[in-house]
BABA-199892 format. One record per residue (C-alpha): x, z, y; residue in one letter; residue number from 0. Coordinates in nm, 2 decimals, always signed. Example, Ala and Ser with C-alpha at 12.3 -4.5 7.8 and 13.67 -1.06 7.14 Angstrom:
REM BABA-199892
+1.23,+0.78,-0.45,a,0
+1.37,+0.71,-0.11,s,1
This chain:
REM BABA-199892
+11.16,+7.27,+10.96,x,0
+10.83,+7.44,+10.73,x,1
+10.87,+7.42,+10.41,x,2
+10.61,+7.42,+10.17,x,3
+10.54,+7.63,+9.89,x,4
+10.37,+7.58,+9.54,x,5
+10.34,+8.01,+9.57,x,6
+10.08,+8.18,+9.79,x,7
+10.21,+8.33,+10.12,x,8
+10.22,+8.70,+10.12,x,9
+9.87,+8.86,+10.18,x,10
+9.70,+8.55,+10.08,x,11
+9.58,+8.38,+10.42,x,12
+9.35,+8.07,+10.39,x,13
+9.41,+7.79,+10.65,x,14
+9.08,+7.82,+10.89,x,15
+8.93,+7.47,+10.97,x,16
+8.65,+7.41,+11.19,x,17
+8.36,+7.24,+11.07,x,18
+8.51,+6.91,+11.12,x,19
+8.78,+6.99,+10.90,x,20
+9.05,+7.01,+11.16,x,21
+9.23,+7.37,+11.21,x,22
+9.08,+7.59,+11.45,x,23
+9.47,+7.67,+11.61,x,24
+9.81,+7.50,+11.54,x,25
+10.04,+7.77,+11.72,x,26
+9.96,+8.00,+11.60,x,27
+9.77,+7.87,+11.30,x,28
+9.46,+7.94,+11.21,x,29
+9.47,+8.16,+10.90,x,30
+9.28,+8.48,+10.79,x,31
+9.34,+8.74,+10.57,x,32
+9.15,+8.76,+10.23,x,33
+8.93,+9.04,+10.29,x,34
+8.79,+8.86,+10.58,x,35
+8.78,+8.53,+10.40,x,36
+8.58,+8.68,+10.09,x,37
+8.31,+8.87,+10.33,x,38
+8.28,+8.53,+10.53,x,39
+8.19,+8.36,+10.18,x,40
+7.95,+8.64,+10.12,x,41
+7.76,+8.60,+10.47,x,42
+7.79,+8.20,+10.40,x,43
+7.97,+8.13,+10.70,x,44
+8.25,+7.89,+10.53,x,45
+8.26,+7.64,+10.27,x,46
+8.60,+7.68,+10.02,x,47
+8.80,+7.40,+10.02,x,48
+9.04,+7.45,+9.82,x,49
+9.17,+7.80,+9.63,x,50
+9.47,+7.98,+9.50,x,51
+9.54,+8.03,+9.14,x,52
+9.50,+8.42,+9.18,x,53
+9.16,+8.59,+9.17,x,54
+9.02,+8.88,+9.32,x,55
+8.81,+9.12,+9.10,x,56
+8.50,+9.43,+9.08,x,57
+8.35,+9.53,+8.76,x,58
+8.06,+9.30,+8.84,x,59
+8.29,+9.00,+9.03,x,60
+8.55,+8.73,+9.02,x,61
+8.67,+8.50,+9.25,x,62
+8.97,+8.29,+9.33,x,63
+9.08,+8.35,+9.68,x,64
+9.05,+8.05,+9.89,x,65
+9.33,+7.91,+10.05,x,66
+9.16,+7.68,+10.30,x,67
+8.81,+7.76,+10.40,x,68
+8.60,+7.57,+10.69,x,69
+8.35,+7.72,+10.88,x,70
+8.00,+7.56,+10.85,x,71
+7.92,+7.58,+11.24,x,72
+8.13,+7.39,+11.48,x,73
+8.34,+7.60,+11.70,x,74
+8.36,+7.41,+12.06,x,75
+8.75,+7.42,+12.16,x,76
+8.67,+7.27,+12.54,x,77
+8.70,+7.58,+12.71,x,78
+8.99,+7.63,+12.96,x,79
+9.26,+7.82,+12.77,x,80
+9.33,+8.16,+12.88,x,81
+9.63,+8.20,+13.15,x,82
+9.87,+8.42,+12.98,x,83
+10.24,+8.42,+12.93,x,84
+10.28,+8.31,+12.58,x,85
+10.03,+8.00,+12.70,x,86
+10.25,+7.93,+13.00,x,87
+10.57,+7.93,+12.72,x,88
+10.36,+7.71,+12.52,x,89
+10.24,+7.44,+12.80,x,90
+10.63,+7.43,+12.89,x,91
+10.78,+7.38,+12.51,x,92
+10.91,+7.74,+12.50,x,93
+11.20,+7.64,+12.72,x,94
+11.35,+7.69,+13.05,x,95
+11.16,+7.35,+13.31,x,96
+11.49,+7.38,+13.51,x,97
+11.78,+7.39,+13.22,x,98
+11.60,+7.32,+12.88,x,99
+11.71,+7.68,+12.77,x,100
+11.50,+7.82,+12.49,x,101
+11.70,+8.16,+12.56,x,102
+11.55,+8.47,+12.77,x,103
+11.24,+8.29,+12.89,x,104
+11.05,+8.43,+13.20,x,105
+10.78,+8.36,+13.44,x,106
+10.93,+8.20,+13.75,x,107
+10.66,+8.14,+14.06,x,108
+10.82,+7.82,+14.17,x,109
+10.64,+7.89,+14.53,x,110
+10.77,+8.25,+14.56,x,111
+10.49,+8.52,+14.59,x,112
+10.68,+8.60,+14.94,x,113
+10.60,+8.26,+15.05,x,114
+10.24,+8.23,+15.00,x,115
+10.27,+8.16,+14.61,x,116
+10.03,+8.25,+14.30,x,117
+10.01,+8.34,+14.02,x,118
+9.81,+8.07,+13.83,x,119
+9.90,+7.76,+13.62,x,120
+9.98,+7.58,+13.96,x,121
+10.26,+7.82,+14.02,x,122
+10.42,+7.93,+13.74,x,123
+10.69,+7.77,+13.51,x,124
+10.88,+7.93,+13.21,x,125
+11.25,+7.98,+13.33,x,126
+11.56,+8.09,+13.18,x,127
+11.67,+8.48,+13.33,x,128
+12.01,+8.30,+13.46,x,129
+11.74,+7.99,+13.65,x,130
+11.52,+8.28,+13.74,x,131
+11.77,+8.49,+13.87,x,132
+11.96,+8.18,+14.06,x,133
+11.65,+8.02,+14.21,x,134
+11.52,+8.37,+14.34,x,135
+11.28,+8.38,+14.59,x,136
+11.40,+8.05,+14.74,x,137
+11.16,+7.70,+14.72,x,138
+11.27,+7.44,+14.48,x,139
+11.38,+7.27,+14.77,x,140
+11.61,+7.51,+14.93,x,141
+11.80,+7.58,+14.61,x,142
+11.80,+7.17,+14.44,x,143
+11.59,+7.38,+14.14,x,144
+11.29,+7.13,+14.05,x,145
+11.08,+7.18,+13.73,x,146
+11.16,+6.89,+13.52,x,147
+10.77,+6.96,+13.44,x,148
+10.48,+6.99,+13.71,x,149
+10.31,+7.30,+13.63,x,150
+9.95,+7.22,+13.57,x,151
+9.63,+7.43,+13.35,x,152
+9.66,+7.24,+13.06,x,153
+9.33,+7.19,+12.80,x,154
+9.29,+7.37,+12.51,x,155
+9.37,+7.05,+12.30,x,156
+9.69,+6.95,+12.47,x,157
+9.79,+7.33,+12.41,x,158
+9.70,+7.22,+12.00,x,159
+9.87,+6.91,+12.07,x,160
+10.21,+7.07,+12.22,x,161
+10.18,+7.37,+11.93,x,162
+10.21,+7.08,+11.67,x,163
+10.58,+7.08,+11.76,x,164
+10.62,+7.44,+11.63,x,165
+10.50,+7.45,+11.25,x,166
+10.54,+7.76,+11.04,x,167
+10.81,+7.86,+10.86,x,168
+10.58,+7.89,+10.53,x,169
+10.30,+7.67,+10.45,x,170
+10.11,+7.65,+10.11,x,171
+10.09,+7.27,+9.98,x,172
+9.68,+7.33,+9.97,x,173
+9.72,+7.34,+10.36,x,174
+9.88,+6.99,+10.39,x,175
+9.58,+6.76,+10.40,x,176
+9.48,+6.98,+10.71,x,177
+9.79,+6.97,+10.91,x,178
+10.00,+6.73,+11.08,x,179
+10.39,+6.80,+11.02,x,180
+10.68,+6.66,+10.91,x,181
+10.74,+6.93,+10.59,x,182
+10.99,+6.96,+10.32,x,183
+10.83,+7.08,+9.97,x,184
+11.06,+7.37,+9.84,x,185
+11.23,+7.32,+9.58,x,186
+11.14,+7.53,+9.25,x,187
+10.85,+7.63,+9.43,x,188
């Protein structure tokens, strides 16, 4: 479980929202490093919502670093998310579809390639190396090894949605009117 923290996270990162106020990314989160965050003030691309208690100084200029910022034009999030392997990990819950492993994880084309199979979100389910290994290039079918989940191309908001099950192990208690986790406040901050 997170845990939230009265200090700011090493390297300062504020929480990036989208103009609606909701954070661009759950897993990973949305968060940018000060030096970014500071030039985006500068070009007046965000608004600061809220700000750290340390500031950030020139001989002509002081600011407190921002710890959430929100970008003042809306970043559409319909697109199709990209097919890759740590999206594939996410759509499944980072564990095995066949044994509920979280240990090892691999691709697994649950049509083999030597049968006709693909490699696209149709196809491929994260597996366990001991599942992969034991399915092998056999058909669900021929071995009793069916995905407990159908693989499908999920949207870019039920990848946000599933990510919500993973929070950080850090968050700053500025961040918490943004995101949507059951957190502990540390104690002694």
């Amino acid at each position: 479980m997170a845990e939230v923290s009265t200090q700011p996270p090493a390297g300062r990162p504020a929480l990036v929202l989208n103009a609606d106020f909701r954070p661009l990314s759950y897993y990973p989160l949305s968060l940018w490093g000060w030096q970014d965050v500071v030039k985006a003030v500068f070009l007046d691309r965000v608004e600061i919502i809220a700000e750290y208690d340390t500031y950030v100084r020139s001989p002509s200029f002081e600011m407190r670093l921002p710890s959430v910022i929100a970008l003042r034009d809306f970043v559409r999030q319909d697109r199709d998310p990209a097919f890759t392997r740590f999206n594939v990990f996410l759509r499944d819950g980072f564990q095995c579809v066949y044994c509920g492993s979280q240990e090892a994880l691999t691709f697994d084309h649950v049509v083999p390639r030597s049968k006709g199979g693909r490699t696209s979100w149709d196809n491929i389910v994260a597996a366990c190396s001991p599942c992969n290994l034991k399915k092998g290039g056999r058909l669900p079918g021929d071995c009793e090894m069916h995905p407990g989940l159908k693989p499908r191309r999920p949207t870019h908001y039920q990848l946000q949605e599933i990510g919500r099950r993973f929070p950080p192990n850090h968050l700053h208690e500025t961040w918490m009117d943004y995101l949507y986790w059951d957190v502990e406040l540390e104690a002694g901050g």
